[in-house]
N, C-alpha and C positions, 0 to 999 in steps of 0.2 A: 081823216085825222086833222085836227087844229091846229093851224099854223104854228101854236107857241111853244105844241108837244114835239112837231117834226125839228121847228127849229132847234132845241133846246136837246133831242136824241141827235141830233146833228151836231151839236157844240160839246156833247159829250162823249161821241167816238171822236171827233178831233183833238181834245184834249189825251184823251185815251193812246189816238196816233203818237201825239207830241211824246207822251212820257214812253211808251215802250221804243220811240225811236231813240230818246236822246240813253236809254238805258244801254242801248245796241251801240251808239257811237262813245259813251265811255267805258264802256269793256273795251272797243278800238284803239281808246286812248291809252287804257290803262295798261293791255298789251304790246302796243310799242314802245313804251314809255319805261316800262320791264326788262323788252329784250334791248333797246339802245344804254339802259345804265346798268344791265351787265355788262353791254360791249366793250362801255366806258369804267368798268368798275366805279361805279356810282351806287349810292346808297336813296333810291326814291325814300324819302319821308314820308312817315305816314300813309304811304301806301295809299294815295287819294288823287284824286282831282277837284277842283272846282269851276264851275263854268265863268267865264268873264265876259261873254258875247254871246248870241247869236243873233244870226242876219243872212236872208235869204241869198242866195247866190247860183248861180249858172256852173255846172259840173262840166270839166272837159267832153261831155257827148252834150252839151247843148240842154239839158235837162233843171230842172227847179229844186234845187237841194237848200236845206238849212247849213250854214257853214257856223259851226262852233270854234270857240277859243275856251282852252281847259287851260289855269295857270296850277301849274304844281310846284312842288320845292325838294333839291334834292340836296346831298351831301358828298364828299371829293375825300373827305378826311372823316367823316361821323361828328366832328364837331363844332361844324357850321351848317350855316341852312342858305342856298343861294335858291332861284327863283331859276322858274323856267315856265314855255306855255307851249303848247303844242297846238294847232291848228288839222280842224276836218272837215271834210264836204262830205253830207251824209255820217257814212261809217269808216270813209278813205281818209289816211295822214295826208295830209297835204305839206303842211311844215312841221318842226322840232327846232323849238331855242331854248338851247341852254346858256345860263349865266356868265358872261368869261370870268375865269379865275383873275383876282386883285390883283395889282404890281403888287 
């Protein structure tokens, strides 16, 4: 096989990896993200995430994970929109920031 066929079937299951994995670590996101602003009675907006980072990182076993930051925006009353972003390694929360309420 020609080096430009393997390389290029090798750059397109990597790509392939990338997208089914980051699909896997935002359902992760989007389900904690769910059960903490019930916890909070918080209103998630829009019911989404967006990604604002990724960058390789080391998982507490020592392993080679992508670590993402998803910023989303939720609401406290229905009629404001404050910001928040949750962090993961893999498919694991790692952190959860939410906005503090104004004086």
């Amino acid at each position: 096989m020609p080096t430009f066929e393997l390389l290029s079937l090798l750059l397109l299951g990597g790509v392939l990896w990338l997208w089914i994995d980051s699909l896997k670590a935002r359902e992760a996101a989007l389900r904690e993200l769910r059960t903490a602003c019930a916890a909070e009675a918080l209103l998630l907006l829009d019911d989404t995430v967006a990604v604002s980072a990724i960058r390789p990182r080391r998982d507490y076993e020592g392993r080679l994970r992508l670590q993402r930051v998803y910023d989303f925006e939720y609401s406290d009353t229905g009629n404001n929109r404050r910001k928040g972003a949750v962090t993961l390694i893999g498919d694991r929360v790692l952190t959860l920031y939410l906005e503090p309420a104004p004086d």
